[in-house]
Structure formats: structure tokens, C-alpha cells
C-alpha positions in Angstrom: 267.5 178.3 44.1 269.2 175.3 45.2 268.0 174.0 48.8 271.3 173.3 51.2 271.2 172.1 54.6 273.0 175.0 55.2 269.7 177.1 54.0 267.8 175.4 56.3 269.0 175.7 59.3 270.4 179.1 58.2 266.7 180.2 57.7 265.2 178.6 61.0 267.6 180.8 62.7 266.9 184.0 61.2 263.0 183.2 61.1 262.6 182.0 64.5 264.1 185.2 65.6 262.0 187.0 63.2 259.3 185.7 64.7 259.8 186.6 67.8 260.2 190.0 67.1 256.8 189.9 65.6 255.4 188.2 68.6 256.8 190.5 70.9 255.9 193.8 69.0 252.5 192.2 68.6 251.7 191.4 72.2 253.5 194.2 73.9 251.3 196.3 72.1 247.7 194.2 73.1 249.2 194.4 76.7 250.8 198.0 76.8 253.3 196.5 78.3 256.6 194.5 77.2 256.0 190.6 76.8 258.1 187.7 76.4 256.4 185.0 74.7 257.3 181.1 74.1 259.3 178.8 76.9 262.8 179.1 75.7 265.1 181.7 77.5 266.4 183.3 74.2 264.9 185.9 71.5 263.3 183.2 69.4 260.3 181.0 68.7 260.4 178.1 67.1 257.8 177.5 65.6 257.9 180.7 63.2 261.2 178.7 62.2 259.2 175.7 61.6 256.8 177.8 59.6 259.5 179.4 57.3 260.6 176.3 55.8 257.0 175.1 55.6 256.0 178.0 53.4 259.5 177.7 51.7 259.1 173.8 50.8 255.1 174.4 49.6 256.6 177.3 47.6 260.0 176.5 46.0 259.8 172.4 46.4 255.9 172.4 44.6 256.4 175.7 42.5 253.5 177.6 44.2 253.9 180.6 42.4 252.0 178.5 39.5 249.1 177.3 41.6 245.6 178.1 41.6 245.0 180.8 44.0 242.4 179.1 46.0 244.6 176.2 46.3 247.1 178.4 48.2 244.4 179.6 50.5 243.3 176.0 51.3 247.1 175.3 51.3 248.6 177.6 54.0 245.2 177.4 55.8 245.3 173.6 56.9 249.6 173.7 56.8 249.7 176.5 59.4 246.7 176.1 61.5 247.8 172.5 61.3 251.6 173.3 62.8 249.7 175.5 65.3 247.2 172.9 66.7 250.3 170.3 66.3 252.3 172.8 68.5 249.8 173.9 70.9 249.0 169.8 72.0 252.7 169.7 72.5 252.8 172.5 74.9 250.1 171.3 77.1 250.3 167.4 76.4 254.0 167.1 77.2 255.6 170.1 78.6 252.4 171.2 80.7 252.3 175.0 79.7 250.0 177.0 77.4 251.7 179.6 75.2 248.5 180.4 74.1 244.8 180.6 74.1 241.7 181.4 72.2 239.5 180.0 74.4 237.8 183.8 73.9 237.9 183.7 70.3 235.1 183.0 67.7 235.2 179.2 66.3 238.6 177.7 67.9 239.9 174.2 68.9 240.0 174.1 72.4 242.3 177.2 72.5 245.0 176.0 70.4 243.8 177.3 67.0 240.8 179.5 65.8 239.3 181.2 62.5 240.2 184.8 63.3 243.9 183.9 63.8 244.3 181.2 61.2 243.7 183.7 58.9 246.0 185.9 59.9 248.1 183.3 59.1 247.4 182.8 55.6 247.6 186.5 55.2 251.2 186.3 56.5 252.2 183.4 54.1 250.8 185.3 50.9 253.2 188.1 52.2 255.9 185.8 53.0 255.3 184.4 49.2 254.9 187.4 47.4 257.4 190.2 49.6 259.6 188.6 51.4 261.3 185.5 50.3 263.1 186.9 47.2 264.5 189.7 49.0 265.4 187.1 51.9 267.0 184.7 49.0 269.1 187.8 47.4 270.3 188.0 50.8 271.4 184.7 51.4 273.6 184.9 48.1 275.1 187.8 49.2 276.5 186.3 52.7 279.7 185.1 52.8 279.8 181.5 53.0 281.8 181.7 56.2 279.8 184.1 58.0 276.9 181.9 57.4 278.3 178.4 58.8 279.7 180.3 61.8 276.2 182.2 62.5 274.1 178.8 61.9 276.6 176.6 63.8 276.4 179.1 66.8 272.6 179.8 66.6 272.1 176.2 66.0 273.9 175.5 69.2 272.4 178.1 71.2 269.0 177.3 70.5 269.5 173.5 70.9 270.5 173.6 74.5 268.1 176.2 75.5 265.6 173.6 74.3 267.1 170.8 75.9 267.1 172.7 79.3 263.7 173.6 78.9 262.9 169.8 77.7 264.9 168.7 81.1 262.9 171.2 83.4 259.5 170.8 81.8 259.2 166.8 81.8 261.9 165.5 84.0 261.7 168.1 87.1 258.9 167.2 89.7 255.4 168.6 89.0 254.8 169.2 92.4 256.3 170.2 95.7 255.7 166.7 97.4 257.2 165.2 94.7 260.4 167.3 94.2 260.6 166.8 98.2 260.6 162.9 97.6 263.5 163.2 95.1 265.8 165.5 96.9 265.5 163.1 99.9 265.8 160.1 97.9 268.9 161.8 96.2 270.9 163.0 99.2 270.1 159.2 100.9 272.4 158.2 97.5 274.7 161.3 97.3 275.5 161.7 101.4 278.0 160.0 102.2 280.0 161.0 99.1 279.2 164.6 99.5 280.6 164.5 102.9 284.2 162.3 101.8 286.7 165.1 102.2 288.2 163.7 98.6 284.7 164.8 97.0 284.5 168.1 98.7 287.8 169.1 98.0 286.6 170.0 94.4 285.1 172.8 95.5 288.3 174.3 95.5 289.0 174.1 91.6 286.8 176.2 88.8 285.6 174.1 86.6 283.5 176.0 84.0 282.4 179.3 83.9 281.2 180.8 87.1 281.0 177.1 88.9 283.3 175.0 90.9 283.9 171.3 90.0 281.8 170.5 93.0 278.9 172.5 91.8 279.2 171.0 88.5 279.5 167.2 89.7 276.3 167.4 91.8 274.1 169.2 89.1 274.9 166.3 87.1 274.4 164.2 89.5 271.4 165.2 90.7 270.0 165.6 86.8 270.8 162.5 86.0 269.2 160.8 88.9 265.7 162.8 88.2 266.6 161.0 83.8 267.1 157.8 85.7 264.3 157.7 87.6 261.4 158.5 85.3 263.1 155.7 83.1 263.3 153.3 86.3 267.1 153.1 86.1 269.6 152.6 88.7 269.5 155.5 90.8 271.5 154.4 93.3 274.9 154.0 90.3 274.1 156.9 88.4 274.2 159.1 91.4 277.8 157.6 93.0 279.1 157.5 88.6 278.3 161.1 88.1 279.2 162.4 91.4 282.9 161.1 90.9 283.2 161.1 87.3 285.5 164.6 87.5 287.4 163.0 90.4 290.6 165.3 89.6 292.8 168.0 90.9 293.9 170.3 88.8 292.6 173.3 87.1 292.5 171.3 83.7 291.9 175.2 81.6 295.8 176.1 82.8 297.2 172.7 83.7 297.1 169.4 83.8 297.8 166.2 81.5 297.9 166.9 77.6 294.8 165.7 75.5 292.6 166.5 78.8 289.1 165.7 77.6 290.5 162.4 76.4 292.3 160.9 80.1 290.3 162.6 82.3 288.4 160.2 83.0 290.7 157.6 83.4 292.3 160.1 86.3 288.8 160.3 87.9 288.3 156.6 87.5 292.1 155.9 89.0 290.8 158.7 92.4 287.2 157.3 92.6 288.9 153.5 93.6 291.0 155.5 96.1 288.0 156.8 98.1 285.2 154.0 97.3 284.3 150.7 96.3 283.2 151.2 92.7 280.3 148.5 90.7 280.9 147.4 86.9 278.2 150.1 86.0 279.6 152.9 88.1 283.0 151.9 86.6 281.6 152.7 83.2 279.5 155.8 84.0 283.2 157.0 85.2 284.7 155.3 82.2 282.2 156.3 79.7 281.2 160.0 80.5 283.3 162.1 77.7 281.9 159.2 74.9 282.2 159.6 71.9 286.0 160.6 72.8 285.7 157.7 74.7 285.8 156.0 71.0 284.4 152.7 72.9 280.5 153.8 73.5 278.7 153.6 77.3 277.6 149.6 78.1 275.2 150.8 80.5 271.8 153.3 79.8 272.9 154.5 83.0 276.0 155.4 81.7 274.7 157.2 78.4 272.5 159.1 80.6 275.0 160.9 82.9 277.5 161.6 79.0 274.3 162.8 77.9 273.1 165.2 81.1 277.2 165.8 81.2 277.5 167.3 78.0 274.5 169.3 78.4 275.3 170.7 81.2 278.8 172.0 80.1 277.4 173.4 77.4 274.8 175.4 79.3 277.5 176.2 81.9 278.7 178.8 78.6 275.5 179.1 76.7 273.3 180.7 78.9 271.3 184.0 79.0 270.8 184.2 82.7 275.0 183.7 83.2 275.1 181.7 86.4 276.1 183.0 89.8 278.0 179.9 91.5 277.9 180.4 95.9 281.0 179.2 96.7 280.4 177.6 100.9 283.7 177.5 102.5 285.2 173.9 102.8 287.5 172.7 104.7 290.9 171.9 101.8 292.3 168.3 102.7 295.4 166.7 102.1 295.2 165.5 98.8 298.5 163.9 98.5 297.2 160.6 98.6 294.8 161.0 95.7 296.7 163.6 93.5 297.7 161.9 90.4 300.8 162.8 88.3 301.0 165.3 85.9 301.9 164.5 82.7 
């Protein structure tokens, strides 16, 4: 059968859900009760993704159904324990958290890997091999090629962003309570005076993606952005005042507005933000640069390529998200906006 991207990343889908499943029904049923496992908010786990398309390149790519029997053992033995210890360093070494542990088990790695469950593993493979991926090949062919694209595009998606998020909250929000205490004061020292300008809080007023007011979305950015810049020792101080104003506009841009929004919005933001505040070069371009690549012309700044990157991001989440969000709208006080409401076009 001849490998597509499209059967990849049609098959890490399927499998990673697969997988959970598995997981689930396995672990519910050693707890008696139900159990969620892995870090990302949706029914999926990665790494039994990963492991499908192992399995599938040792097998189709290398012709395993030809090989020495004892080779497959070895094979599957060291690729999945492998991916397993490979995973489990991840979990602790980057992202802090242990998705599991075998401390209690019989010959194991520091609790990432161990005999008993490696070969369950290899057990699993041989019935992968032998059971499962013909019957999960037939069934590819069978799929319309439509329903495919538009089921890998939107798991694709889905499960990108949850892992982005839980990238963002893992490594970039603060490990402890003194810390996150030092950011939030070192953020609203940036952000007050802005969050106070009547021109700034006046966005409260407009939705601006599902469930969240322009406001809302502005500061979460912001204040993202600022926790990106700071681990990387950027300017705090510009990415916090760029990404605060960078949807500087009044209009609810889903009904009206200029045509070709996303691509002179942020010229109209740019145009506001001089009206309320002196604005640097790199501010300018954080402003500028935010919807890039429909900006054609790319950031100039890292700061600016941060707050695109965090912006994007959290737009996306603001509609791909399990938990919905529940937006608390605080009553503001509306201001006279004449002075800063641009034309409509």
C-alpha cells in the first residue's frame, strides 16, 4: 500500500484515539473507577499515535512479515520500550508531570519503562501486525477521500492546539506560587496604565470570539506573551503595550466592519493605538505584524513573532476547546469613542 501524508496523519488520529480508549478501559478497570490518562484535554494519547506509525513503518517500509521471528521480538521490544522511556523523560524532564510509574514493578528504568509492561507491548505489536492493520488498511480504501482530509485536517487541528496549550501551561506558566505572584505584579506594573485608558476598556463592550470580549482576549494575549517573553529575556515591557492594543478597533468585525477584515485590522488598531499612546518602533510592529503571514511582510522583531504566535493560538483555542470558556463580563463604564472610531469602509 502506498504511504501518503494523508495516511499518516490520518492514522495518528485514529490511533491516538484508539489508544486512549485502551488506556482508559484499562485503568478504569485497575482503579474501579473512571480515569483520564495523559496531559491533553481531549480523548487521545499521543503516543499510541506515535506507536502506530512506528509499527506501520518497521512493518510495510522493511516488509516485516518476512523477518525472522525473533527479530520482530527484539524489534518491537527496543522500538516501543524505547518510545516509552523517550516519552516518559519528556514528561518529567520538560513538562514536570509523570503520566506514569513503575516504580513498583519488577526490573524498570526509574519508572518510565519495565519488563512486565514492555512486553505487553510487544504482545500488542504482533496483534497490531497480524489482526489489525489489514483490516485498518481495507478501511482506509474504503473512505471517501473527502471525508478523510476533512477528519485529519480537523483532528489535526484539534490536537495541535490542545498540545500547544498544554506546552504553554506546562513550561511557560510559573512553577510556583511566589513566582506566578512576581509575574502578575511585574505584568500589571506594564499593563496598568493601559488597562485603565478608557480607549482600552471600552473593548469590553464588543464580542470578539466565542464566549470572550475583545478586552478579555487582548489581555490573555498580553499577559501570555509577556510570561513567552520573559523566559526568553525579551522586552517585556513592548510586548505587553503591542499586544494589549494590537485589536485597538470598534466594531463587531463578525457582522460589520471594513471588507478583507483579517487583512486591515491591524492597520485600524495601529491608526487608534497612536491616538491614545506614544508607540516605539517594536511596539509599532507587534501592532503592525500580529495577523503575519497575511501581513505578507514577516514580524522584524522576536517580540513581535511572539505575540502573532501566542495570538493565533489563542484564537484558535478561543473555538477549539473542550472545557468552552465562560467569559465574566465586569461592567465598564462605555466612553465616547468618537474621537478614536475609524471609518467604515
Amino acid at each position: 500500500m502506498e504511504i501518503s501524508i494523508l495516511y499518516i496523519f490520518f492514522s495518528f488520529c485514529l490511533f491516538s484515539i484508539m489508544g486512549w480508549i485502551l488506556e482508559v478501559s484499562y485503568r478504569s478497570l485497575c482503579a474501579r473507577r473512571f480515569v483520564n490518562p495523559g496531559f491533553l484535554k481531549g480523548p487521545y494519547l499521543i503516543l499510541y499515535g506515535t506507536g502506530s506509525l512506528m509499527l506501520m513503518g518497521c512493518i510495510l517500509l522493511f516488509n516485516f512479515y518476512d523477518v525472522n521471528f525473533v527479530v520482530k521480538i527484539f524489534t518491537y521490544f527496543i522500538a516501543i520500550t524505547g518510545l516509552e522511556l523517550i516519552s516518559g523523560l519528556i514528561g518529567t524532564g520538560l513538562f514536570n508531570i509523570r503520566l506514569w510509574d513503575y516504580s513498583d514493578q519488577f526490573l524498570h528504568y526509574k519508572g518510565h519503562v519495565c519488563l512486565k509492561f514492555s512486553v505487553y507491548w510487544v504482545l500488542l505489536a504482533f496483534g497490531f501486525e497480524y489482526f489489525m492493520l489489514l483490516p485498518y488498511q481495507n478501511f482506509f480504501t474504503s473512505i471517501p477521500d473527502g471525508f478523510k482530509i476533512l477528519s485529519t485536517a480537523m483532528l489535526s487541528s484539534i490536537i495541535a492546539i490542545d498540545f500547544i496549550g498544554a506546552v504553554l501551561k506546562n513550561i511557560v506558566s510559573p512553577k510556583s506560587l511566589e513566582e506566578k505572584e512576581i509575574i502578575e505584579f511585574e505584568f500589571i506594573n506594564m499593563a496598568g496604565s493601559l488597562l485603565e485608558n478608557s480607549a482600552l476598556r471600552a473593548l469590553s463592550q464588543f464580542d470578539h470570539h466565542r464566549g470572550k470580549t475583545r478586552l478579555e482576549h487582548v489581555r490573555e494575549v498580553a499577559y501570555l506573551s509577556f510570561q513567552w517573553g520573559r523566559r526568553l529575556s525579551l522586552d517585556g515591557n513592548a510586548i505587553v503595550r503591542g499586544a494589549l492594543l494590537h485589536d485597538l478597533f470598534y466594531y463587531d468585525w463578525l457582522h460589520e466592519g471594513p471588507r478583507f477584515h483579517g487583512f486591515r485590522h491591524h492597520n485600524i488598531a495601529l491608526k487608534n493605538a497612536h491616538k491614545v499612546t506614544c508607540l516605539s518602533k517594536k511596539e509599532e510592529d507587534i501592532i503592525k505584524k500580529h495577523m503575519w503571514p497575511l501581513t505578507v511582510v514577516p514580524p522584524f522583531y522576536m517580540e513581535s513573532l511572539i505575540v502573532s504566535v501566542i495570538d493565533t493560538f489563542c484564537s484558535a483555542r478561543d473555538y477549539i476547546d473542550f472545557k468552552g470558556h465562560k467569559g465574566t463580563r465586569k461592567p465598564i463604564a462605555v466612553v465616547d469613542n468618537s474621537g478614536l472610531r475609524e471609518e467604515r469602509v
